[in-house]
N, C-alpha and C positions, 0 to 999 in steps of 0.2 A: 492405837495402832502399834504394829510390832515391828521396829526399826532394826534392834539391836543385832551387831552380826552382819549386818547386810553391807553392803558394797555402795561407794554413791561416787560420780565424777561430777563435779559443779567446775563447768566453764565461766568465768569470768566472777570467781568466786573471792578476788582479793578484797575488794569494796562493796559497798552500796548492797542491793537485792542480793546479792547472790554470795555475798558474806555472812549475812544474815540466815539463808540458807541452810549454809554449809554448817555452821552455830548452831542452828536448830537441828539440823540432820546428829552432829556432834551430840548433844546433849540427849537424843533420844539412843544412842549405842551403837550408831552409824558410821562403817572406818571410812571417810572422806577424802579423796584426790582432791588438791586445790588447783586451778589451772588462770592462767593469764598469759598472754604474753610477754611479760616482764620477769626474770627471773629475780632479780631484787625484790620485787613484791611477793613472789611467789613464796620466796625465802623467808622473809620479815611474817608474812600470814601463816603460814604454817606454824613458825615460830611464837606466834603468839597462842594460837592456838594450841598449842602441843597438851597444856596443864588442863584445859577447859574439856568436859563432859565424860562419855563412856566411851567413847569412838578413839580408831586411834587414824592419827590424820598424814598424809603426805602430797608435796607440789612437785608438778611438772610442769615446767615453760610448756604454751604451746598455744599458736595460733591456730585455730579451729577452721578458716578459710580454706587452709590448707591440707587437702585428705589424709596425706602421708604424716603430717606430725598430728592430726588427729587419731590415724589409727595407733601409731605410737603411744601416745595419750591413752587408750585402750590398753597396748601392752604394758606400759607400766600399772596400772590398775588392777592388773590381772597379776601380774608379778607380785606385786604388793599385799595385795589382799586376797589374792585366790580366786577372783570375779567381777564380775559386774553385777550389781542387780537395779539400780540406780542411777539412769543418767540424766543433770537435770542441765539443759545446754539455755543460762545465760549470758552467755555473752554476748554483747548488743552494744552499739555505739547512737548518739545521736549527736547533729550539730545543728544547735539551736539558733537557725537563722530564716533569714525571709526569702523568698526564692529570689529574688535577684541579689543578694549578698552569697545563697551558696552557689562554689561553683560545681561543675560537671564532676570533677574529680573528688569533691568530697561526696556529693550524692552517688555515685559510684561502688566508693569506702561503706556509707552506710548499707546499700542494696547488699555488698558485698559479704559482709557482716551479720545484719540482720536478718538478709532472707536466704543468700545461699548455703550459709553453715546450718542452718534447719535442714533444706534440701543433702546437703553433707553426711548431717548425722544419718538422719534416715537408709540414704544408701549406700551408706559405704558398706562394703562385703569383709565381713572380718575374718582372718583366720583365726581365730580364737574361739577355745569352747565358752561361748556365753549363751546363755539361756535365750530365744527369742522368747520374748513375751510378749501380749497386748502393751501395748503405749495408749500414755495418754498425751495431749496435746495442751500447755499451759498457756496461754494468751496473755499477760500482763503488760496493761496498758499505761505507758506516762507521759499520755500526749506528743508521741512518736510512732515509729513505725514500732510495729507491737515487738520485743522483747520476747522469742520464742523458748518454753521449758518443755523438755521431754522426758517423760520419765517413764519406768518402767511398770507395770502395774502387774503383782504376784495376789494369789488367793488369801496375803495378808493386807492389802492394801486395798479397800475398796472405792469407787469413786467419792463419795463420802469423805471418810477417812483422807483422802486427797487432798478434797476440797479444803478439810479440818487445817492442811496442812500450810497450804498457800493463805489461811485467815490471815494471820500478819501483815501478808501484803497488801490486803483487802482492808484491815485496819489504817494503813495509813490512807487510804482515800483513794487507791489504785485500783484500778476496776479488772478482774479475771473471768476470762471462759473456758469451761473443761469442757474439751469435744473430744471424743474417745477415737482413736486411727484405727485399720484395719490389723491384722494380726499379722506380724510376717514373718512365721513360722516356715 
């Protein structure tokens, strides 16, 4: 698959999945946004990142919940690197407890988190010249509410090649479905 060049924002790309990601994305010639909420993190990953692959990488604070520092998140990527062509939105929280331990207000955070920054990405209206493309729809499951990936899919990328891509995740014993979205050109 031909990465090199291309543009990628990975939300919640400081840790876990979506560091991983952002590594793999790196190593295949991919220039990387790293985003999280935390700017220490953001700082420290980038940083470490800088020596590793062909890509060249940079962080932006930013909660994703929130359309406006989302789109922002956009602007700098575009600033940075000339584009988008690559957005893969993990960011996701989970609190691993029994329903009478959580309360309303953490189940709230996760809905919040999980399902409506999906709904977020999707509609936000950008002023920015970015390519609409077919998307595709990643599902990665760790026995939560599913961990939404969106990514872009260009005539170098085919659903195959996709699939090739999220293997890793599927190696560790985490179950994925690719379901292809409408085009919204």
């Amino acid at each position: 698959m031909q990465l090199e060049g291309k543009c990628a924002i990975v939300t919640g790309s400081t840790k876990g999945i979506g560091l991983s990601i952002a590594e793999a994305l790196l190593d295949q010639g991919t220039n990387v946004v790293i985003s999280s909420r935390h700017e220490t993190d953001v700082q420290k990953t980038v940083s470490n990142l800088e020596a590793r692959g062909n890509g060249s990488v940079a962080g932006h604070t930013c909660d994703v919940q929130d359309p406006a520092e989302f789109q922002k998140l956009i602007a700098f990527c575009v600033k940075a690197f000339g584009g988008l062509d690559i957005l893969i939105n993990n960011a996701g929280i989970g609190k691993f407890k029994t329903v009478e331990e959580l309360s309303i207000e953490e189940w709230r955070q996760m809905i919040a988190t999980n399902l409506d920054v999906a709904f977020i990405v999707q509609s936000c209206h950008y002023d920015f010249n970015i390519r609409r493309l077919d998307r595709y729809l990643v599902v990665a499951n760790e026995g939560q509410i599913d961990p939404i990936i969106i990514l872009s899919k260009t005539d170098l990328i085919t659903p195959e090649e996709l699939d090739g891509m999220i293997g890793n995740i599927r190696d560790t014993g985490i179950t994925t479905r690719l379901l292809p979205l409408s085009n919204t050109s």
